[in-house]
C-alpha positions in Angstrom: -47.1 93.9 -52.6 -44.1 95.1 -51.0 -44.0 98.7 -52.6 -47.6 99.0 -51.6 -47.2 98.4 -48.0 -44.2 101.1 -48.4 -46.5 103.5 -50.2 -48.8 103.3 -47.5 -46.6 103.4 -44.6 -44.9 106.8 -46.3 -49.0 108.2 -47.2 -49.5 107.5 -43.1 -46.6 109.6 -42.0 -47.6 112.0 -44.4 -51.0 112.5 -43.2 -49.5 112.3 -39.5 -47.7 115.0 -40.3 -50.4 117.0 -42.2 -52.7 116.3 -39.2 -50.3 116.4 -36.0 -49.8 120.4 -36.3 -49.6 122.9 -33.6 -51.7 124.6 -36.0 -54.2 122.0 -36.8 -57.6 124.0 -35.0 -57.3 126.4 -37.1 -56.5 125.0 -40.2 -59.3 123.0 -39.7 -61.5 125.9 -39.4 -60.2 127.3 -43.0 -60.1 124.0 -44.4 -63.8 123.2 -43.5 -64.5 126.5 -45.5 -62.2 125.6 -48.5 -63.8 121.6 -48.7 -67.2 123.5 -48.8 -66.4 125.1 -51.8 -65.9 121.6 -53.5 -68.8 120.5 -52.9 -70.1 121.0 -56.5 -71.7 123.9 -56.4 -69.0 125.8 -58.2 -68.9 122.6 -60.9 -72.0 123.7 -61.7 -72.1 127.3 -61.0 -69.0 128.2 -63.2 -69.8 126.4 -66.3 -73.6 128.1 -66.1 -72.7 131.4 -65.4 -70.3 131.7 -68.4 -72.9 129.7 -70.8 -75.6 132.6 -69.2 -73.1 135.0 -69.6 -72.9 134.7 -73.6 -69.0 134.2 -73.4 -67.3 132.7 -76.4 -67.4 128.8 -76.4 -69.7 129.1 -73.3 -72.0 126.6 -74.8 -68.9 124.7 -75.4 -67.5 124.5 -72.1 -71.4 123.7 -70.9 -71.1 120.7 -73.1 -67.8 119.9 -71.9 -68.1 119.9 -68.9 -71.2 117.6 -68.6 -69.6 115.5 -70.5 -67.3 115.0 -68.0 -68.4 115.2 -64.8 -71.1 112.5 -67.1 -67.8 110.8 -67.3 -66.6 111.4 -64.3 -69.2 110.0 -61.6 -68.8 106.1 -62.7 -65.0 106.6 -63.1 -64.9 107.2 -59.7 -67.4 105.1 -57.8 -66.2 102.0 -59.9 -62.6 103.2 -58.2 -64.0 104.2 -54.7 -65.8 100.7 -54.2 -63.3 98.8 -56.0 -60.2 99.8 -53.8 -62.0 99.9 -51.0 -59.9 102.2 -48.9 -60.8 103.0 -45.7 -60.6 106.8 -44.2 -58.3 107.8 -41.5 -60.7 107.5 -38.9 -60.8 102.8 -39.8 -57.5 102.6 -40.7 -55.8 104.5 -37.7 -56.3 103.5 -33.8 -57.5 106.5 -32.1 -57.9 109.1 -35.1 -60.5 111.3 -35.6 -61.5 113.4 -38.4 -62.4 117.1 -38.0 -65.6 116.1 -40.3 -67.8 113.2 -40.9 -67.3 111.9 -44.6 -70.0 111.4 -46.4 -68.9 107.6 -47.8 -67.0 104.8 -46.1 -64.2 104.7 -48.6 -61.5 107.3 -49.7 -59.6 106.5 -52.6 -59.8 108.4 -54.9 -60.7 112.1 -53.4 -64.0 113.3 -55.5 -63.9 116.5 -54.1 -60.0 116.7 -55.3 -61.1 115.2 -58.5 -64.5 117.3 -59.3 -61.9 120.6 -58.3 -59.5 119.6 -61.0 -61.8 118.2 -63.5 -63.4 121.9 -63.5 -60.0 123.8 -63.2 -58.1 122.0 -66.4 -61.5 122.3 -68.5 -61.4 126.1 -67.9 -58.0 126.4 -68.6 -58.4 123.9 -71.6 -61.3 126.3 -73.2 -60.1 129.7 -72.1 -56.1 129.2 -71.6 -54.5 131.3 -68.5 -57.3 133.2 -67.3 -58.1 129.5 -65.5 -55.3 128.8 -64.4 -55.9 130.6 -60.3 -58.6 127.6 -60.5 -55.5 124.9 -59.9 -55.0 126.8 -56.6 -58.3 126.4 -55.7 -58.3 122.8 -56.8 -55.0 122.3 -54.5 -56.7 123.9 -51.8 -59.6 121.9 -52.3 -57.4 118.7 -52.0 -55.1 120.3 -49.0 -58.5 120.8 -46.9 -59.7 116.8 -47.6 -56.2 115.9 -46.3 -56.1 118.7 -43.2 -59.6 117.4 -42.3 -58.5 114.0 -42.1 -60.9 112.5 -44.6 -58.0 111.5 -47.0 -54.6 110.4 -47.7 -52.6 112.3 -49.5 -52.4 109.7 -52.2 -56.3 109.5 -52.3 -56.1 113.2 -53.1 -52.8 112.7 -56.0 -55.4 110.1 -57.4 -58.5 112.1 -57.7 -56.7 115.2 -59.2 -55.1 113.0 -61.7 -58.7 111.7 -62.5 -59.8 114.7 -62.7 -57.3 116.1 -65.3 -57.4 113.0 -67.3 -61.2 113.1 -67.2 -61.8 116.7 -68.1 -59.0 115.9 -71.0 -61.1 113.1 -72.6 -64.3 115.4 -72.1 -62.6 117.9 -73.9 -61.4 115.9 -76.7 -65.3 114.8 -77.3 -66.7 117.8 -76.9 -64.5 119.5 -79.6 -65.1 116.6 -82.0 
């Protein structure tokens, strides 16, 4: 219980810190921007437009994907509603978050987690040409945190979902 209290305590300073900038109006502005584009459209978008496109192992990917993100969705309401976390905004007196989330709880980060679920099944199926996708998904994760929705752990804990997700989705889909 003890390392969990210290966990927390250093994932509080952390977002403090993240939050507290000089800067924080307008990294708020290009966060906003960046958490948009994790919203899912480019889960979806992506894997269509290389299935459309006719690209080898499109359909592949397609498959994968779903799979996944098939996978995926339980994975992390079963987690969300089982830790129960709560956002910045009910666990710290006088915090407010640039955005209103759109669930109480926020472990694990689903935007984080649907980011890097996409990137390391690109880079899975097509190797390095993926790999600018893990900026995005860090971006993606970055903005939840700069927006004060998450904890930086909530956001550790979706990517590693994510990855580990898009792994097992890959390992059925190539079976």
């Amino acid at each position: 219980m003890r390392l969990i209290q210290s966990i927390n305590q250093f994932d509080v300073r952390m977002f403090l810190a993240c939050v507290n900038t000089r800067h924080q109006q307008h990294l708020s502005r290009i966060a906003r921007s960046v958490s948009k584009t994790g919203d899912g459209y480019a889960q979806l978008g992506l894997p269509v437009l290389v299935y459309a496109a006719g690209i080898q192992h499109g359909l592949a990917y397609f498959s994968a994907v779903l799979i996944s993100f098939a996978a995926w969705l339980p994975a992390y309401w079963v987690l969300k509603n089982t830790c129960r976390r709560r956002r910045p905004p009910a666990a710290i007196p006088a915090f407010n978050a640039s955005i209103i989330a759109s669930d109480e709880f926020s472990f694990p980060s689903g935007h984080t987690a649907a980011a890097f679920l996409l990137a390391t099944m690109t880079v899975l199926f097509f190797g390095v040409i993926g790999a600018p996708l893990f900026i995005w998904a860090a971006a993606v994760a970055a903005s939840r945190v700069i927006l004060g929705v998450h904890f930086p752990t909530d956001t550790l804990a979706g990517a590693s979902l994510g990855i580990g997700i898009a792994h097992l989705g890959h390992s059925i889909a190539i079976a």
